[in-house]
N, C-alpha and C positions, 0 to 999 in steps of 0.2 A: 325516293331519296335513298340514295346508297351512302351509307357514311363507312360505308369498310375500306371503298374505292378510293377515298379520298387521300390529295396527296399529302406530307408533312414537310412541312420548310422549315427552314431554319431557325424561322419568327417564332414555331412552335417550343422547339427542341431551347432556344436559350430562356423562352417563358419559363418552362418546367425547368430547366438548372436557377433560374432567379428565384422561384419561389422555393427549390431546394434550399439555396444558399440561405433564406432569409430563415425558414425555418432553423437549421444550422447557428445560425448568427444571435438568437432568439432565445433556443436549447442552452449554448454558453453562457449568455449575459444569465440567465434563471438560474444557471448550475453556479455562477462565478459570486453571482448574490446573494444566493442561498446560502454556500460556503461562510461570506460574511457576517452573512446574521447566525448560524452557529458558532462562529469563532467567538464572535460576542457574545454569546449569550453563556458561553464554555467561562471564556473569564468571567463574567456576571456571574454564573454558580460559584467557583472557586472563590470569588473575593466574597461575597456571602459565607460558604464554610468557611472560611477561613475565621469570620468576624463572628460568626455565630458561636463556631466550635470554643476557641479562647475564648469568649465572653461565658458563654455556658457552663464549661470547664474547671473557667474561677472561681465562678458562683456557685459550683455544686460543692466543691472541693472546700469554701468560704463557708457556705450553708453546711457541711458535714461537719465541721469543728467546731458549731457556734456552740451548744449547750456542753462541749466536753473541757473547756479549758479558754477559748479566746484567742485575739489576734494580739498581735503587733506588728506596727512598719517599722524597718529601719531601711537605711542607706547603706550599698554594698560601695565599697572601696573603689568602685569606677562609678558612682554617683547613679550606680540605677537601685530601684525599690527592691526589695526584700520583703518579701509578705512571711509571716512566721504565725504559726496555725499551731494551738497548743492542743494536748488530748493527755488523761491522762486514765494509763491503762494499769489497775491493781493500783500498785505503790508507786509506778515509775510511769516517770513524765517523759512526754516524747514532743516534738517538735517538726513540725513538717514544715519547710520550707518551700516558696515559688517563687522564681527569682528569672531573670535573661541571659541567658551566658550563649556565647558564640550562636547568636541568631536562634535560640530554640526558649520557648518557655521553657523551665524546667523545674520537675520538683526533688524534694529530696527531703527523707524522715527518718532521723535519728533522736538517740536517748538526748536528754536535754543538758547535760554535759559534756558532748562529741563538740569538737571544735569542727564547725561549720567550714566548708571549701568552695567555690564558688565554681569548678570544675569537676563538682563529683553531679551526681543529681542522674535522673532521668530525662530524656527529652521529651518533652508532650508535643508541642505543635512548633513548627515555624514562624517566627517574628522577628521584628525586628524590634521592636523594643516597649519594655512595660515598667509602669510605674503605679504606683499606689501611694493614695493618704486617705490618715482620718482626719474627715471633716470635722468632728467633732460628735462629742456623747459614741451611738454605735453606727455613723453613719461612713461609711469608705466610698473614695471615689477611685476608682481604677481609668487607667490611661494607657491601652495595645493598641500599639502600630503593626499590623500584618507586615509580610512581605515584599507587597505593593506598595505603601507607602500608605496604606487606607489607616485611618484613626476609628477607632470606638471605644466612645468614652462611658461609663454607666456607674449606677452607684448599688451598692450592696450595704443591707441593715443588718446588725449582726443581732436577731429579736433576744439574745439571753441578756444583754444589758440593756439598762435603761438609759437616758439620756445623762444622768450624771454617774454612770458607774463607769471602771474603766477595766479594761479584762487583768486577767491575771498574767502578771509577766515573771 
């Protein structure tokens, strides 16, 4: 048997561009659906940080002023929450604020007779909107809307009061 002799047709020649093509055709669909499942999964991270980061942030920031002074909520004059976090350092009392102003969490810590701005503050994270109450005794329920549109809702115990004490305002 001589197979070097043999001749090749055409029959041959469109076989091997078919099984080209199809590998080709194969290779895209794997690269085009891969791409998808990292796009999602990119957002999946992102809406995660983002829900973790604010939620974490609050509660540390929440957790750092419990035994120095106490919370209070009020309502900012566009009806969103105002979280006011007391401390009080020597003789002079300070007040930290975290509040939503133009789409950013944001905080902000002055003497506790600085007249409060709703434009001054630093930016922490991107949101679109947060709220807070207490439920009652030291129990707060926080309410952030990320930038997607995602809700996480959680509650924070404030452990220096008890169920009938109320912080110092």
């Amino acid at each position: 048997m001589n197979f070097a002799k043999r001749n090749k047709s055409v029959v041959d020649f469109l076989f091997i561009l078919a099984l080209f093509g199809a590998f080709a055709i194969t290779a895209l669909f794997v690269v085009l659906f891969g791409a998808r499942i990292y796009k999602s999964t990119v957002s999946n991270m992102n809406t995660n940080y983002e829900k973790r980061t604010a939620m974490s942030y609050v509660t540390e920031k929440f957790r750092s002023h419990d035994y120095s002074g106490g919370a209070e909520v009020t309502d900012s004059a566009d009806h969103n929450s105002v979280l006011k976090l007391y401390q009080s350092i020597g003789d002079k009392r300070y007040i930290t604020y975290l509040f939503v102003d133009e789409g950013y969490l944001k905080e902000f810590t002055a003497q506790e007779d600085y007249q409060f701005d709703h434009h001054t503050g630093t930016p922490i994270l991107a949101i679109s909107d947060f709220s807070v109450r207490k439920e009652g005794g030291s129990l707060y329920h926080f309410d952030i809307t990320d930038t997607n549109g995602e809700r996480t809702e959680f509650f924070v115990t404030m452990y220096s009061q008890t169920d009938g004490e109320e912080a110092d305002e």
